[in-house]
N, C-alpha and C positions, 0 to 999 in steps of 0.2 A: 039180310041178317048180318053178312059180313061189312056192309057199308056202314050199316046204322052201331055196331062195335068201332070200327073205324072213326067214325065219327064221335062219341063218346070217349074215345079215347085221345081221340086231339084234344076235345074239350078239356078232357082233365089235366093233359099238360100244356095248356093254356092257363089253366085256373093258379097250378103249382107256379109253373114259369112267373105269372101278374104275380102274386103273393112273394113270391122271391125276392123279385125287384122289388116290391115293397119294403119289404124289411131291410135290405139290402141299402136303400134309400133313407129309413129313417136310420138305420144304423148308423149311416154316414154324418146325416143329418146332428145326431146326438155328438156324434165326434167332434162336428165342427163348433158345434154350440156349448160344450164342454167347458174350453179354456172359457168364453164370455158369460156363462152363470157363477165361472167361478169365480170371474175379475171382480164383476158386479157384487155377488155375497162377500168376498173378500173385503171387497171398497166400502159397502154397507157398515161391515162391521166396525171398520177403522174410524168412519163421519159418526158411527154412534159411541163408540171409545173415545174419539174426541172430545167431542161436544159433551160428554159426560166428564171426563176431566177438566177440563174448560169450564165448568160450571162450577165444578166442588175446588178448584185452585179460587177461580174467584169468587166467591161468596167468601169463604175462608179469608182472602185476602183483607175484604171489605172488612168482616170482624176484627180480624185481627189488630186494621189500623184503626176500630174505636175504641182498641185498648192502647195500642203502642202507637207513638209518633214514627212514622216515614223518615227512614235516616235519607233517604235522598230518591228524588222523582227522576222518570226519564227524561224529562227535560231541562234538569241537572246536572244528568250525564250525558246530555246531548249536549249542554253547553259546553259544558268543560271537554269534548271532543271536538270540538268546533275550534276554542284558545289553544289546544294541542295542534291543531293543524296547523295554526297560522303563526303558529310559533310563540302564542302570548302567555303568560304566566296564568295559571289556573287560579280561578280565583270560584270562591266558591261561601259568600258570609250567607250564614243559615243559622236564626239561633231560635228554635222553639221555647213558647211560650205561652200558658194558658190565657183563655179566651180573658181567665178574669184581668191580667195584666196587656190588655188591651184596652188601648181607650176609647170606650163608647162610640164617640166622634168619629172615629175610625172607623168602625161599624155602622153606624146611621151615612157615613159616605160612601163607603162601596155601596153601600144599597142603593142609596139614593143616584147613581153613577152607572153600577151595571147592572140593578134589577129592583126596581122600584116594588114586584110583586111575589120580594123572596118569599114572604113568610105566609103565602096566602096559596101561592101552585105546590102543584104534587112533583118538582125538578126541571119540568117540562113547561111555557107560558107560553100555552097556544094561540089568547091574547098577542102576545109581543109576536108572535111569529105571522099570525093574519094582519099583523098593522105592518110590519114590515115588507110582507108579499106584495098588500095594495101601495106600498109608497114606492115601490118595485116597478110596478106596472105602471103608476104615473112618470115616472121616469126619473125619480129625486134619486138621492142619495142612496148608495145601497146601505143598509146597518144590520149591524147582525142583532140577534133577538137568543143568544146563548145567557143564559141564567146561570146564578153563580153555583149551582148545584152542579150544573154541567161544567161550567170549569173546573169547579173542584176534582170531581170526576173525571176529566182529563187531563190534570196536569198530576193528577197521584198515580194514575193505573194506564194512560194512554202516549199514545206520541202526538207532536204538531201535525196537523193534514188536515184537507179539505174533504177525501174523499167518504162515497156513503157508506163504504163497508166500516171506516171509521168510527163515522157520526150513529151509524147504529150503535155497535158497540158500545160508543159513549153514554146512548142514551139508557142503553143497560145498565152498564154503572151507573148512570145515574139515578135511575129507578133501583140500587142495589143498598146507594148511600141514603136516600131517600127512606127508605124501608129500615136498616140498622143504623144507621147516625143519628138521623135527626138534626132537623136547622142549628140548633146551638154549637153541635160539633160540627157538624159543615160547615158553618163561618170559620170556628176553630181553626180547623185544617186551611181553609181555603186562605185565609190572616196567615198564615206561617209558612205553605208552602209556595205562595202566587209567584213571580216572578214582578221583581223592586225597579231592577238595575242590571246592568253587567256585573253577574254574579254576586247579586243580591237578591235572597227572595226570603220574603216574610215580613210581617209588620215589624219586630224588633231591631232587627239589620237594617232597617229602611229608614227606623226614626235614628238610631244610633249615628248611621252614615248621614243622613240630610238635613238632621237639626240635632243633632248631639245631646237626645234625652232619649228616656225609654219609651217604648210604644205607648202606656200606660197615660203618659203625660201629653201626649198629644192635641194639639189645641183645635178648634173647628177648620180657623183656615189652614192650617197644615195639612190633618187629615183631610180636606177637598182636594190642597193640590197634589196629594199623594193618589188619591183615586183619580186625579185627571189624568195623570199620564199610565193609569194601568194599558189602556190599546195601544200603547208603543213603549215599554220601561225601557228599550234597549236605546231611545231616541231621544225621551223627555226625561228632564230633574225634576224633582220638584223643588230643591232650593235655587235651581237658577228657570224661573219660569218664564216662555215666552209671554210675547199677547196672546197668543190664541190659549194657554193654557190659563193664562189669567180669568181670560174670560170665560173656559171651562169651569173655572174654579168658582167663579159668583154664580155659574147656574146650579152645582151640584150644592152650594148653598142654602141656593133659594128652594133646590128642591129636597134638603135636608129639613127645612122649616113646614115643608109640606109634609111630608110624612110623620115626623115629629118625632116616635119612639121607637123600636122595635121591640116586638112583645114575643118573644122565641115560645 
């Protein structure tokens, strides 16, 4: 009798003792886990604060610039940081100008030059982007397959770069201008803010500076050579044209004859 109490009674502080440590263990356990639930809910809430601000700054943005013209892009302000370093005079001709005093020509040449299928994609020419992967893989030329939607889109709201955190983003705005703009105000915008020259950018400043009339009066060959050197403005004139840009400038001709109109 006294064994079998003896023995019951070990049991029991055996049972209390395990249950101790237990708790004793997650108590601890909870302690240490404490600071990293909180990190984590902390972090949570701040990537969801973000990204909701991030969203309503830009959207907003986007409206806002299809009412009011962009007094100046980052890539504006990154030029004219660039002349401050190196000691040169800021130089900065930028003169807005509606779409209607733009001459046509102008218009049927960028297209013809950097996106043959403005008026027909939704920002984005996944076209141009499969033709350009397979001339990739044959081992030609590499070219870029950026539409002028996505320029627009990046030279209003983004900075220069390669990388894809970028190139996302980009193509968010561009799905953003796509949605509130509309082709006719994206050529708009994209005509006035592009980047001409050393600090020159827009069609008016461009005709002003390089044939000394207004954007409006712009002839076919002018406007070609003025889309020939948009992949380099900071390298090519267009009133002192090379050979190579000459002969850019008979194919954006030829292939301004091909397209014919553009119907916004």
């Amino acid at each position: 009798m006294e064994e079998k109490e003896v023995t019951e009674n070990i049991i029991e502080k055996t049972d209390t003792t395990t249950v101790s440590q237990g708790f004793v263990k997650r108590s601890v356990q909870s302690i240490r886990n404490f600071p990293l639930k909180f990190f984590f809910r902390h972090f949570s809430n701040v990537v969801r604060y973000s990204l909701f601000t991030f969203f309503v700054v830009s959207i907003s943005g986007v409206i806002i610039f299809r009412f009011v013209p962009p007094t100046i892009t980052p890539l504006m302000a990154i030029r004219m940081n660039e002349q401050l370093r190196k000691g040169e005079k800021v130089k900065m001709n930028y003169q807005w100008v509606p779409l209607e005093k733009i001459s046509p020509n102008l218009q049927l040449a960028v297209v013809a030059s950097e996106d043959n299928r403005f008026t027909e994609h939704f920002g984005i020419d996944l076209k141009a982007i499969r033709k350009a992967r397979r001339e990739a893989t044959q081992g030609r030329r590499l070219r870029g397959a950026s539409t002028i939607s996505q320029q627009t889109a990046k030279n209003v709201f983004l900075w220069p770069g390669r990388s894809w955190i970028r190139k996302g983003v980009e193509v968010y705005f561009t799905i953003l201008i796509e949605l509130f703009w509309g082709k006719r105000h994206i050529m708009e915008v994209y005509l006035n803010v592009i980047e001409m020259g050393n600090g020159i950018y827009g069609a008016e400043a461009a005709a002003l500076t390089y044939f000394h009339k207004h954007a409006l009066f712009l002839t076919r060959g002018e406007s070609a050579l003025i889309a020939a050197t948009l992949p380099n403005p900071l390298r090519w004139r267009p009133n002192r044209p090379t050979r190579y840009l000459l002969g850019r400038q008979q194919w954006i001709l030829w292939n301004m004859n091909n397209i014919g109109k553009i119907e916004y």
